[in-house]
N, C-alpha and C positions, 0 to 999 in steps of 0.2 A: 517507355522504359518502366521495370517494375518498381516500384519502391520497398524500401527495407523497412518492415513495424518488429516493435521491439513488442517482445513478451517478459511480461512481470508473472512471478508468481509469489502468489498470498501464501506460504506453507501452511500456517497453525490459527491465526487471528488470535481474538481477543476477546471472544465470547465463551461461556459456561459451553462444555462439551455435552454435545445431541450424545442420545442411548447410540444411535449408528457410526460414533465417532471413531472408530476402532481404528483405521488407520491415520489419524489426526497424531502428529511429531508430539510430546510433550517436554522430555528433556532436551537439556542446551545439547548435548552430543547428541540425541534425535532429529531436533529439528535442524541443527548445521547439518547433516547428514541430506535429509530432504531437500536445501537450500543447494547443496553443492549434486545432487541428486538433479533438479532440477534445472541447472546450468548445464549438465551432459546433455539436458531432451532439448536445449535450446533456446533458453531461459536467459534476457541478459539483467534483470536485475529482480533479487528476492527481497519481497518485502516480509520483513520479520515481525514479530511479536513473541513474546517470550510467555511460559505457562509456568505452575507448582510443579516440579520435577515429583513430587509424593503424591499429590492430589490431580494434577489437570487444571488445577483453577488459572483462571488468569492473573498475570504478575506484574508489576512494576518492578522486580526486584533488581539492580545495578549488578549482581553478582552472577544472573544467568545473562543479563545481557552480555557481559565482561565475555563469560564462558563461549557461549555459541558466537560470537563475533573472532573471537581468537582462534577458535575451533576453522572457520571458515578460511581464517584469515592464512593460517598454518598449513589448510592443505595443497595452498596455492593457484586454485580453482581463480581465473578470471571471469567475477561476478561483482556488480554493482551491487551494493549493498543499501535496501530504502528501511530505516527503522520505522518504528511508527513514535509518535506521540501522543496518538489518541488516548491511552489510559486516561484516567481521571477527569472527564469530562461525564462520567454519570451521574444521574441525578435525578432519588425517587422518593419526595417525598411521603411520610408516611399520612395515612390518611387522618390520621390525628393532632397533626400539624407539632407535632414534637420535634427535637432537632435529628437532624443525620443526614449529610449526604456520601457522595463518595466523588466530590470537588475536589480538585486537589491543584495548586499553586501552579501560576506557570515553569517557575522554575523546577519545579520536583516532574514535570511532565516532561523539560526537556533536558534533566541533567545526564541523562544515558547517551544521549546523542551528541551534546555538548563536550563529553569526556570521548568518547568512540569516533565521533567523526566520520561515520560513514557518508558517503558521497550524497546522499539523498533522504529526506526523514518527510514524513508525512506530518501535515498542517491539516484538521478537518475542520474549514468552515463554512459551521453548522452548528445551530441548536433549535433540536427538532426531539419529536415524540421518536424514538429507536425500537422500533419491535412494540408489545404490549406490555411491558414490563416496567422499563423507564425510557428516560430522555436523556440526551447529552446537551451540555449546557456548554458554549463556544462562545462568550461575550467579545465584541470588537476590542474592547480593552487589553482583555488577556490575549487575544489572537498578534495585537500589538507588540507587545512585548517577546510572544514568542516566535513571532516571524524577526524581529529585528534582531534579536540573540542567536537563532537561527543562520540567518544573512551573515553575522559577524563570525559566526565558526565558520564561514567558507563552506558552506552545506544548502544546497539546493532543495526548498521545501519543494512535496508534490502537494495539490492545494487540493484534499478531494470534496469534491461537493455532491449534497446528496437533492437537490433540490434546484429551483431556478433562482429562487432569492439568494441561496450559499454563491452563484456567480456571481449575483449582484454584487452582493459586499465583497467577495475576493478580487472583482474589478477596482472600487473604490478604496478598496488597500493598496492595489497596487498604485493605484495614481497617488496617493497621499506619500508612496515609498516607505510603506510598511511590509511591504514584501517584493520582493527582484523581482526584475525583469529580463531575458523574458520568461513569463510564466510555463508551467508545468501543473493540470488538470488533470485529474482521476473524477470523473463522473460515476458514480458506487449509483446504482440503479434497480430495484427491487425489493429497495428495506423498507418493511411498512413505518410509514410517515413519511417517507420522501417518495422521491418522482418513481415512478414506475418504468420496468425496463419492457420497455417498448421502443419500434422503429420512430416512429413521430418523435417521442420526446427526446432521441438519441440525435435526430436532427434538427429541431429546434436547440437543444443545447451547446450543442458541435457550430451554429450559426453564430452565436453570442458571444464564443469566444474572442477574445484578442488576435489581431492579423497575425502577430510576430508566438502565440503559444502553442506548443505542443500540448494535445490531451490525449487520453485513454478512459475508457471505461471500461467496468463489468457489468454483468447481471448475477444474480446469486440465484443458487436452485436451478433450476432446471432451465433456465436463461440465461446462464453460462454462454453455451455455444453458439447458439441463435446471435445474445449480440455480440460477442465474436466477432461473428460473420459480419454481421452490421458493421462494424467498427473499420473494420479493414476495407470495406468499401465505401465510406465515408472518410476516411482518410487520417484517419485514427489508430491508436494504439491498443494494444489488449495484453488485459490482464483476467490470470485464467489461476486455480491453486486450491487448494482442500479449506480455508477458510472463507471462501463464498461460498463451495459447492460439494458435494462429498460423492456425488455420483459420477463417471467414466457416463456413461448412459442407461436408460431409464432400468431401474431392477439391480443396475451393479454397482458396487461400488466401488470406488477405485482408489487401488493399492497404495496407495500414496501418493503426492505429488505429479511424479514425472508423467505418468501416463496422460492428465490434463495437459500437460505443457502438450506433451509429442501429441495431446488432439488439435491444440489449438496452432500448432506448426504447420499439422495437414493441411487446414482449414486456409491460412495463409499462402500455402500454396498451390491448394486447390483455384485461389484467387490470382493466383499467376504474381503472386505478390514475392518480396525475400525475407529469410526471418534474420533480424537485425545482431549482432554480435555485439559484446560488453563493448567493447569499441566503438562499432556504429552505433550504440543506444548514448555513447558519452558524446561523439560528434551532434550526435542531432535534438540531444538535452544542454547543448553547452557547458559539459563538462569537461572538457578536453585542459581548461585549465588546472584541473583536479586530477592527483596523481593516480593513476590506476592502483586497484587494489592489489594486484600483484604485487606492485611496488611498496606497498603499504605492509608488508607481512613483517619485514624486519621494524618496523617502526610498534606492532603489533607486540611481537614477540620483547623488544624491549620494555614495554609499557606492562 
């Protein structure tokens, strides 16, 4: 029988925009646009991150979250909604040893999620070198508190780990019951200082995990599709979207969003696989006690 893989799509992220970033969403009515864009190519749940509507820069702000979640939420579109909480976890200090990071509280990391309540929010743990630039800094401590605050809105963390030690600890979270069960993994694979996206590492890590968890991974850059591929035949999930990758294939770049989705739907059914609906991604994530977003619009619109 075939089985059904759910595809996430990254619309915008949460890094400083490349010169080739052109069709990278930046406003809250851009990137809901993209999100509900990529639910038609087959999409069952968009992972957000919010940008400076003026500038492009990356944002914490509460008020474009508010916007693009309302946005989504109003048009009716049945999409599983995963925010992120990664903001605030950079950290570079200067080489003069003067103060300044860009740390920021558990609580101020997950107060957008906390108020919005989307069915799924991203946990990254990790603290690791991120690119050449800085590092994100993930302490058990603060991962504590915001899986457990997490847990208590009724929101299902996706745990993404960029490394083999990020499973370690995300294991001995869960046994401690600092984060539910059963678990849900995003393996992010290609960012320099973590594991590389490669076949091998994509099946030692997919081995490690927990009997009872669902995972997915990506590759960033031009190891998008490749593990893809991988992912669906390993028995995985896949996540494909203009914030790992910005090319359709090699030389082009793609239009936006949807066109990755509708590659990486090929690709799933090139594998004789099915691509999973907002529905079957909430049966097979244990969401099904969590009201569909549909349902969610009038609650939306009051708020």
């Amino acid at each position: 029988m075939s089985r059904k893989v759910i595809v996430t799509c990254a619309v915008t992220g949460g890094a400083q925009l490349a010169k080739n970033a052109q069709h990278v969403p930046i406003t809250p009515a851009q990137i809901a646009a993209e999100c509900i864009a990529a639910a038609k190519a087959g999409a069952a749940i968009a992972h957000v991150h919010v940008r400076d509507p003026a500038t492009g820069a990356p944002s914490m702000e509460i008020a474009h979250y508010r916007e693009t979640v309302a946005r989504i939420r109003e048009s009716g579109v049945d999409l599983i909604l995963n925010i992120t909480t990664g903001p605030g976890a950079r950290y570079a200090p200067p080489l003069d040893g003067s103060a300044g990071t860009g740390i920021k509280t558990p609580q101020a990391r997950t107060a957008h999620v906390l108020e919005l309540k989307p069915e799924i929010c991203t946990l990254d743990v990790a603290t690791m070198n991120f690119g050449l630039a800085s590092a994100i800094v993930n302490t058990p401590e603060h991962l504590r508190v915001m899986g457990r605050a997490i847990m208590q809105a009724g929101i299902k963390p996706e745990l993404e780990v960029f490394d083999l030690g990020h499973l370690v600890l995300a294991k001995e979270l869960l046994k401690s019951g600092d984060l539910p069960a059963p678990p849900m993994f995003q393996f992010c694979l290609g960012i320099m200082g973590g594991a590389p996206a490669s076949l091998p590492v994509l099946q030692l890590m997919s081995s490690l995990v927990p009997q009872d968890a669902v995972w997915s991974a990506f590759g960033i850059g031009r190891h998008q599709f490749p593990i893809a591929a991988h992912v669906v035949q390993l028995g995985g999930h896949v996540r494909v979207g203009l914030e790992d990758n910005l090319y359709l294939r090699r030389g082009e770049l793609s239009k936006g969003n949807a066109p990755l989705v509708e590659r990486a739907v090929s690709i799933i059914h090139t594998l004789d696989e099915e691509v999973a609906s907002p529905q079957d991604a909430r049966e097979i994530l244990g969401l099904t006690a969590v009201a569909p977003l549909v349902a969610r619009v009038a609650e939306g619109a009051r708020a």
